[in-house]
Each structure stands twice: as structure tokens, then as C-alpha cells.
VOPAGU-2260 file (C-alpha; in pm, 1 decimal, decimal comma):
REM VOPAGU-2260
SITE   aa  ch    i         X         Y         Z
SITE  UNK   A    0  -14082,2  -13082,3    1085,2
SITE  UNK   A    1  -14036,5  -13353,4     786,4
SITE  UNK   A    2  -13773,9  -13293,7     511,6
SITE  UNK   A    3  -13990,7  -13170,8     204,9
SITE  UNK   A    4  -14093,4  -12855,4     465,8
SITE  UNK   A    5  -13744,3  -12801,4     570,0
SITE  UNK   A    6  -13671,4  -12803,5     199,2
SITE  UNK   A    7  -13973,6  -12568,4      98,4
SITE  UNK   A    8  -13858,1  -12350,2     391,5
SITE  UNK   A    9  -13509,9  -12348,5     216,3
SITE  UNK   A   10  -13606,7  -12293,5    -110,7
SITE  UNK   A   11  -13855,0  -12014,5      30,5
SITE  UNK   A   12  -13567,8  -11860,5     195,1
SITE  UNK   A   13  -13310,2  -11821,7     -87,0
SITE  UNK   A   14  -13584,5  -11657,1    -271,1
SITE  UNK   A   15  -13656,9  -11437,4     -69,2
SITE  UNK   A   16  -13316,0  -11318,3     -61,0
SITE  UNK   A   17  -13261,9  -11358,7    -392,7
SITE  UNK   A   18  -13542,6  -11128,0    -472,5
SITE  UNK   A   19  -13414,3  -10888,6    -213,5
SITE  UNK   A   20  -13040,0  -10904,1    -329,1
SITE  UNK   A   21  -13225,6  -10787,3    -684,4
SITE  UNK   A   22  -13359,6  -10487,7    -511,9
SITE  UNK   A   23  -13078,9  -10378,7    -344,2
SITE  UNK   A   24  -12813,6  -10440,1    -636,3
SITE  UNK   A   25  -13073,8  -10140,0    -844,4
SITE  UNK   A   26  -13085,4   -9933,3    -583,6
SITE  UNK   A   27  -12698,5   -9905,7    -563,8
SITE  UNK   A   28  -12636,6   -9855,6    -923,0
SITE  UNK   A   29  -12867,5   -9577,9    -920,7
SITE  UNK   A   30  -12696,6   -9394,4    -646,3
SITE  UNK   A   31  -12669,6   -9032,2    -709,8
SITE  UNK   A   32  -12905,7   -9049,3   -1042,1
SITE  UNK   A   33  -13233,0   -8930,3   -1056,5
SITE  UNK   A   34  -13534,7   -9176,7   -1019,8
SITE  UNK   A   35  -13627,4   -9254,2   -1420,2
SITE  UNK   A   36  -13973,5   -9219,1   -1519,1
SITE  UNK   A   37  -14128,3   -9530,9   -1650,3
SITE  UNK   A   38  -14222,3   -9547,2   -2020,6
SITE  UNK   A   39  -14561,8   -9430,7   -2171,6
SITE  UNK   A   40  -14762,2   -9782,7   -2227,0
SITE  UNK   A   41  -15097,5   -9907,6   -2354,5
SITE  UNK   A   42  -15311,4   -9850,5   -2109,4
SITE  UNK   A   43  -15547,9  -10156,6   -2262,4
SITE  UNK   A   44  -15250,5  -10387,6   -2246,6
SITE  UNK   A   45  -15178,3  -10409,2   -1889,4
SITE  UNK   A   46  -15267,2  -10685,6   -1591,1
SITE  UNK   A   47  -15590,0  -10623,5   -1486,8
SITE  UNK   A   48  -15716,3  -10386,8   -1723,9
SITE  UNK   A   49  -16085,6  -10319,6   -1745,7
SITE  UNK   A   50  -16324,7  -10102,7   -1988,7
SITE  UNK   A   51  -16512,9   -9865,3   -1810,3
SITE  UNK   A   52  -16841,6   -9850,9   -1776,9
SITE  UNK   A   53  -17103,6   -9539,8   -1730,2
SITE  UNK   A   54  -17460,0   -9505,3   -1744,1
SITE  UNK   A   55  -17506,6   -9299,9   -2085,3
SITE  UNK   A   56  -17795,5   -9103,9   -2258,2
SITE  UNK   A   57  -18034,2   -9304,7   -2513,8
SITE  UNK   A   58  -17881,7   -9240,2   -2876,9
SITE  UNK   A   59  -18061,4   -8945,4   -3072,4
SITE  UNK   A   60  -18096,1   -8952,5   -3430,3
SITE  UNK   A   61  -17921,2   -8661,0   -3564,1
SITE  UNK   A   62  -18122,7   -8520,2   -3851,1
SITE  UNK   A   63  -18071,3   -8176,2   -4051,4
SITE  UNK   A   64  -18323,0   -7964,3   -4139,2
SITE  UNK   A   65  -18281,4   -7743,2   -4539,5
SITE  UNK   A   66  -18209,8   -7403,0   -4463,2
SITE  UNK   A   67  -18189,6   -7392,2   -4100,1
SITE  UNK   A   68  -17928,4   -7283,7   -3826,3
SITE  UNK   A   69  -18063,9   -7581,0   -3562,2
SITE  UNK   A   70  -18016,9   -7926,0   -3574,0
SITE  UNK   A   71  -18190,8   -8184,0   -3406,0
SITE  UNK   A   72  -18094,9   -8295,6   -3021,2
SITE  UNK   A   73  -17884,8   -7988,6   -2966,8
SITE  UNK   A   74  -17907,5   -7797,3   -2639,3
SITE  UNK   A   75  -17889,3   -7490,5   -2794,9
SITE  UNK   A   76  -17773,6   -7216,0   -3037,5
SITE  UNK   A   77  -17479,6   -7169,6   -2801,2
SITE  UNK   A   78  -17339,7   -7440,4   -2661,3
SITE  UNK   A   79  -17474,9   -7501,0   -2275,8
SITE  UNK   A   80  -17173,4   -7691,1   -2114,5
SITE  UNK   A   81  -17340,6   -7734,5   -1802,1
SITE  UNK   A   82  -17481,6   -8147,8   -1673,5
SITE  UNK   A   83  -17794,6   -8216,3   -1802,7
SITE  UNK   A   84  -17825,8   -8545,4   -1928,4
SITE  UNK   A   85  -17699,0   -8931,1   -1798,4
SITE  UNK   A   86  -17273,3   -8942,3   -1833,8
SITE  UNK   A   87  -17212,7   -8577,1   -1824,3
SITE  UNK   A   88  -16933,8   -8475,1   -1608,2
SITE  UNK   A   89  -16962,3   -8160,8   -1375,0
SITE  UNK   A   90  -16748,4   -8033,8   -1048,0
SITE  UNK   A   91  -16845,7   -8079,8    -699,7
SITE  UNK   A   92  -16712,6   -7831,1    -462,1
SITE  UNK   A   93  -16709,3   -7987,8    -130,1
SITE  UNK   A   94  -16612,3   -7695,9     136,3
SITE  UNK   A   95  -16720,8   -7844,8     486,4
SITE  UNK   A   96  -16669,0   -7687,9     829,7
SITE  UNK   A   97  -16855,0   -7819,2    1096,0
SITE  UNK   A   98  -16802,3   -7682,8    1451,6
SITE  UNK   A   99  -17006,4   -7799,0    1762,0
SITE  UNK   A  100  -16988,8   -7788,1    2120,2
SITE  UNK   A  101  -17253,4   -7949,7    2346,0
SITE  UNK   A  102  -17202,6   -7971,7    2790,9
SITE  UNK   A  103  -17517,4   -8147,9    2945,4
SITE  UNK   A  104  -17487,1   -8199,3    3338,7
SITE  UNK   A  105  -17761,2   -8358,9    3510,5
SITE  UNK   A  106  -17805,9   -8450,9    3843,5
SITE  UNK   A  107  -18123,5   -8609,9    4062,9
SITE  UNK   A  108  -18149,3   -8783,3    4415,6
SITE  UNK   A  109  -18447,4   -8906,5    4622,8
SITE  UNK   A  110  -18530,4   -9020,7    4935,1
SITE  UNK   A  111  -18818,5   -9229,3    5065,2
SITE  UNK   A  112  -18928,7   -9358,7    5378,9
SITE  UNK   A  113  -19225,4   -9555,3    5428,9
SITE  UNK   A  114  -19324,2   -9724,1    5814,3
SITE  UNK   A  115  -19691,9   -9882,0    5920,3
SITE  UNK   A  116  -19753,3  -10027,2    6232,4
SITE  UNK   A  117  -19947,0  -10378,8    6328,3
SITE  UNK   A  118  -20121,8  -10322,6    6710,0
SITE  UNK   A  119  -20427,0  -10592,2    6569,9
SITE  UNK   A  120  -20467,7  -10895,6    6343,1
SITE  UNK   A  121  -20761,0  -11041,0    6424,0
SITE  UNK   A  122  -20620,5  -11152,1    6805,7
SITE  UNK   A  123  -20360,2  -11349,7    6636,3
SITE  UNK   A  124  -20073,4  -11043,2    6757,8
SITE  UNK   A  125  -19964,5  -11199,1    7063,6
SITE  UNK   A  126  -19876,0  -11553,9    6881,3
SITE  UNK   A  127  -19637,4  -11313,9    6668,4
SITE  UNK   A  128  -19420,7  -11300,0    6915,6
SITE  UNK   A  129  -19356,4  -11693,9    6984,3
SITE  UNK   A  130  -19338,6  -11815,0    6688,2
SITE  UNK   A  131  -19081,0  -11481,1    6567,1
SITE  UNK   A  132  -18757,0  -11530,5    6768,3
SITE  UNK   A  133  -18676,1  -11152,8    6828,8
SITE  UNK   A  134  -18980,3  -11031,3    6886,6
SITE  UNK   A  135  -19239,3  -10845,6    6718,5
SITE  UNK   A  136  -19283,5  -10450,1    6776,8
SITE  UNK   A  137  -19632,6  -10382,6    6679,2
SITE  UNK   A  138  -19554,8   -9975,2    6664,6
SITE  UNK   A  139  -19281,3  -10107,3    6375,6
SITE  UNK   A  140  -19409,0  -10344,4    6220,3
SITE  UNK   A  141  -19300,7  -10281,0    5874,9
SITE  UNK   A  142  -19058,4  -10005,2    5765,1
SITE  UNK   A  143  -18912,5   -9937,3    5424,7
SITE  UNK   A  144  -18649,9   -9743,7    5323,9
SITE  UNK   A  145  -18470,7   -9612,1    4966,1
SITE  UNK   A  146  -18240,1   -9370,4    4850,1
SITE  UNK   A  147  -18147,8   -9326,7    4507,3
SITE  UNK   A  148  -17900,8   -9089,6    4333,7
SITE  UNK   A  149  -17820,7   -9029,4    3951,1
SITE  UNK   A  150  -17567,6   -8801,4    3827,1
SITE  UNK   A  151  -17489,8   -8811,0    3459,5
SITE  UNK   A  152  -17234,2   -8529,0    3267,0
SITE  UNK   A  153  -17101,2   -8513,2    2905,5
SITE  UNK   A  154  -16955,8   -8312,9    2697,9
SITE  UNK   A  155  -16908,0   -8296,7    2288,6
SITE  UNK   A  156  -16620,0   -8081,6    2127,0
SITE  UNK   A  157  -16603,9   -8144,6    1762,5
SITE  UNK   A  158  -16445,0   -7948,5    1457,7
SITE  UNK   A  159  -16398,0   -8055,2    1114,4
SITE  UNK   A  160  -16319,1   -7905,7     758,5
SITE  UNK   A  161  -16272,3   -8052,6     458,0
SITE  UNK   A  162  -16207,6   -7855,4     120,9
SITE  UNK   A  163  -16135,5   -7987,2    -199,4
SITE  UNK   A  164  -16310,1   -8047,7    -550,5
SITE  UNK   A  165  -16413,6   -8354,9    -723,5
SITE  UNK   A  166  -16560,8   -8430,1   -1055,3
SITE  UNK   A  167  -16923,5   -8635,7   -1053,4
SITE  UNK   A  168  -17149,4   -8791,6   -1294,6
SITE  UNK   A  169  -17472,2   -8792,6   -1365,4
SITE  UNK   A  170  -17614,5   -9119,1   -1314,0
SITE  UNK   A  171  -18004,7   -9044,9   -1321,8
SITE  UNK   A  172  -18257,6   -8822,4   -1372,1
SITE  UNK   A  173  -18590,7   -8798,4   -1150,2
SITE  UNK   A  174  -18920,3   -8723,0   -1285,6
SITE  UNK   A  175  -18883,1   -8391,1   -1169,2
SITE  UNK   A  176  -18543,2   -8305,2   -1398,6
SITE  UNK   A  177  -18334,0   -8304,4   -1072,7
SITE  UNK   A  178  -18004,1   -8475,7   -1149,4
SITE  UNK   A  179  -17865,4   -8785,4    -929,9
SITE  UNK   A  180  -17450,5   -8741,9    -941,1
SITE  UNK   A  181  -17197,5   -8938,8    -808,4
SITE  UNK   A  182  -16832,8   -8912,8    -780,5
SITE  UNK   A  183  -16541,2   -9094,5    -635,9
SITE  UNK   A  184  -16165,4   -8987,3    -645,8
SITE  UNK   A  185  -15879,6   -9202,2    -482,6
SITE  UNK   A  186  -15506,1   -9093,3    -463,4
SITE  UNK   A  187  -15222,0   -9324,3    -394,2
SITE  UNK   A  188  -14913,6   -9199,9    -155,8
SITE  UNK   A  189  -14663,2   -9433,9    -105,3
SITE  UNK   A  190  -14864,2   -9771,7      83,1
SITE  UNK   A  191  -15205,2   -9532,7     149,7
SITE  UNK   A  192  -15503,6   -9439,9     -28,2
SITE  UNK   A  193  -15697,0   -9168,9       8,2
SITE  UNK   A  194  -16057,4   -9220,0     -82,3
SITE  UNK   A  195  -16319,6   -8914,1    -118,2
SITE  UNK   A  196  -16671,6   -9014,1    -217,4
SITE  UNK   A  197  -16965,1   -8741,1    -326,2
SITE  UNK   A  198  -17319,5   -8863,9    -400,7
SITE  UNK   A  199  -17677,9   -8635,9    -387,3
SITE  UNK   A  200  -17903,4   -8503,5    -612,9
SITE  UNK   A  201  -17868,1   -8146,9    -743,2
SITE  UNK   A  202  -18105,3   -7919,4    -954,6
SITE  UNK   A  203  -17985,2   -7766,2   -1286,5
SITE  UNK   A  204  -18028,1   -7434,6   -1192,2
SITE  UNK   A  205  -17800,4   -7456,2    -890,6
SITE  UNK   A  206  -17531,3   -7568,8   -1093,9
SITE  UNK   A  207  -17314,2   -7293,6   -1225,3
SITE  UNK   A  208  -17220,8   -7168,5   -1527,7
SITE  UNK   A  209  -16903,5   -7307,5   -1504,1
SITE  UNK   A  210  -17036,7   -7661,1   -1466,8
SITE  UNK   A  211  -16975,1   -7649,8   -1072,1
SITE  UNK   A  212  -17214,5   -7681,2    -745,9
SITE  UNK   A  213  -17129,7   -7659,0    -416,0
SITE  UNK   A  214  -17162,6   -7943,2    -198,7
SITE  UNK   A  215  -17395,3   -7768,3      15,0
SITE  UNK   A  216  -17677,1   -7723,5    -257,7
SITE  UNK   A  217  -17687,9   -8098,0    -306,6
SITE  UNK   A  218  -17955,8   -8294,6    -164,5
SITE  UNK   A  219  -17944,2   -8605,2      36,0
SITE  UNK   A  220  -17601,3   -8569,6      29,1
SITE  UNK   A  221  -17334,3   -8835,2      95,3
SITE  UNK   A  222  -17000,6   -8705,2     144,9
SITE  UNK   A  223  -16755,2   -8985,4     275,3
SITE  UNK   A  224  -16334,5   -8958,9     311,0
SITE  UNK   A  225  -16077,1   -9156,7     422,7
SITE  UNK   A  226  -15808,3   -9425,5     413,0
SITE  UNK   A  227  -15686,3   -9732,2     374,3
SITE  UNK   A  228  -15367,7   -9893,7     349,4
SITE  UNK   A  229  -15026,9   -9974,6     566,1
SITE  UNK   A  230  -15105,8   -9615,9     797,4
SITE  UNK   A  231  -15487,6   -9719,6     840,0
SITE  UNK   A  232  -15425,9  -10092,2     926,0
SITE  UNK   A  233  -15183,6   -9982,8    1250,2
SITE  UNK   A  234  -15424,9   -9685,9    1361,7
SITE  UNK   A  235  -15721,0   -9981,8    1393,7
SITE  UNK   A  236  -15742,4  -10208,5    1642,9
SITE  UNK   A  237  -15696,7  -10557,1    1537,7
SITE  UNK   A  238  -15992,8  -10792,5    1433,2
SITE  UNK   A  239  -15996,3  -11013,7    1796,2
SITE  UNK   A  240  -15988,9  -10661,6    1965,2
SITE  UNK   A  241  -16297,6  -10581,9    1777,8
SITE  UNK   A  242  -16474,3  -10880,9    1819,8
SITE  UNK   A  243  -16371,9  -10854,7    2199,4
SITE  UNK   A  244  -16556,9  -10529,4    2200,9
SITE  UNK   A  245  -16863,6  -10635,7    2073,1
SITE  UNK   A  246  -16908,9  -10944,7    2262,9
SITE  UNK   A  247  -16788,3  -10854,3    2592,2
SITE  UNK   A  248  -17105,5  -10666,9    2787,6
SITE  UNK   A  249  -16835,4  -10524,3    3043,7
């Protein structure tokens, strides 16, 4: 090791510490004070920042009419507030319990036993017998023989709910006015995120008058949730394990 890394290891080092002496010095002065909630910001003004973007409905002219209760592009005299166009918002209830059990056991064997004798070939039977060093048997002259035996058994035990609600939105509409939704929520906890993803297509008269559907009236439905962070990382294998797995046909 030359001097400049011994040096960058150095200077590395005291930050390190520094930065962790910083850290611990906070932590004691707020012993036995509540944790303090951080201050209301601009949301626009922090690191990383970035203006969403939805698919919305086509702009439509608004235009009054003299002497008349309705107005042009409205859904209705009272107010539908159920998703029917591109960028509305409605509730997916996702209520899943799946229970199966499957026990297959299969078992076959066989047994085969073929023998021909070989008294006669053309007078040639006794020169068998020369030019063979143990001898030939012409009663025995070819025998066969195989036994085979497969016994496969497996068994499937699986039980799963999931229940919770997440808000979707309406990214398309077919031809056929069926709606195409799509929804993804993601909670921190500490170092893990928890990641729930609803997609499908759902019909306007399944959703409620609430502006909910359950998940099981939506069609080609994708439902996904899990993890990542600190918790996932150590419950996976690591990446050479996995590429072990693959590769190795044993």
C-alpha cells in the first residue's frame, strides 16, 4: 500500500468517525425528549423532486346554454362521482384468500424378458463355437432382459390472504367503455418498503356507488406485493448463489 492510500484511508477514517461522533453527540442531548417533528417544507423545493405525470382526459369546451339547468360536458344533473374518464381516481378493494391442497402419488414397474434360440445358420453353427471362446448354446442364443420402476409423489399445501385497499387510476378506455386502472402504493418502515401493485380492467357498472370495486370483478387482473430493502436483501440468497443455481445442472 503507497502513502496517498494510506492517507485516503486516514482521511476516510476520521470521517467516518467524525460523522458518527455527530450522530451520537444528538442523540444524547435528546435523551429523555420526545423525537421533534420536522418542519412543513415545499414540497417542489426538495432534492429530487419531480412533477407528476398522469394520463388525463382531452379538454372540453365548456359552453352555457340561455335558460337552461345543463351545461355542456357534465356527467349529469347530479353529480356521478364514480371513474369514468382517463385520470379519475377510484378504490380497489383487494380481499384475496386462496387455499389449495393437491397429493398426487404415482407409481409403475415392468418387467420384460425376451430369449430366441439359434439351432441353424445356414451350416455355419458349428464354426460358432471355435471362433467364440466359451462356447455357443444354440437353445440360448440370445436373451434379453429389463426391469424398470418409476415412483413419483408430491404434495402442494398453500394458503394465502391478503386484504387491504388501494386507490387506482384510470389510464385507458377500450372501445367497449371498459376502464383500464392501475394503482401502486409503497410504504416505508424503518430500512423496508412495502410495495402493493393493482392493474386490470373493470366495467363501470361493477364499480360502486361509492367509487369502489372489488378486486375480484377486475379483469386480467395483476395483483403483485412485496418488499424490498435491508429485511429482503438477507432473506435472498446472494447473486453467485443464484447464478450457481442456474448454471449448475446437478
Amino acid at each position: 500500500m503507497t502513502a496517498s492510500h494510506a492517507l485516503r484511508l486516514a482521511g476516510l477514517a476520521c470521517a467516518a468517525l467524525t460523522l458518527a461522533g455527530c450522530g451520537a453527540a444528538d442523540r444524547l442531548s435528546n435523551i429523555g425528549k420526545p423525537p421533534s417533528l420536522s418542519a412543513i417544507e415545499n414540497p417542489t423545493t426538495q432534492a429530487g423532486y419531480k412533477p407528476v405525470q398522469m394520463p388525463m382526459p382531452e379538454a372540453v369546451p365548456v359552453s352555457y346554454q340561455p335558460n337552461s339547468l345543463w351545461r355542456s360536458g357534465a356527467r349529469g344533473f347530479f353529480k356521478d362521482p364514480r371513474a369514468r374518464q382517463v385520470g379519475d381516481l377510484l378504490t380497489v378493494r383487494v380481499d384475496i384468500t386462496d387455499k389449495a391442497e393437491f397429493e398426487n402419488k404415482t407409481k409403475r414397474e415392468r418387467t420384460s424378458t425376451e430369449s430366441a434360440s439359434l439351432n441353424h445358420v445356414l451350416g455355419f453353427e458349428g464354426y460358432l463355437k471355435k471362433v467364440l471362446p466359451g462356447g455357443v448354446d444354440p437353445e440360448n442364443a440370445v436373451r434379453t432382459g429389463s426391469v424398470t420402476s418409476t415412483e413419483g409423489e408430491g404434495t402442494v399445501d398453500r394458503k394465502e390472504t391478503l386484504t387491504t385497499n388501494v386507490a387506482a387510476v384510470v389510464t385507458q378506455i377500450l372501445p367497449n367503455g371498459a376502464l383500464v386502472i392501475e394503482g401502486k402504493q409503497e410504504i416505508r418502515v424503518n430500512f423496508e418498503i412495502r410495495e402493493l401493485i393493482v392493474a386490470g380492467i373493470v366495467r363501470t357498472e361493477d364499480i360502486d356507488s361509492d367509487n369502489t370495486i372489488a378486486s375480484e370483478k377486475i379483469a386480467q387482473a395483476r395483483i403483485a406485493y412485496g418488499g424490498r430493502g435491508q429485511l429482503t436483501d438477507v432473506q435472498q440468497p446472494r447473486y453467485g448463489q443464484q447464478v450457481m443455481d442456474v448454471l449448475l445442472p446437478f
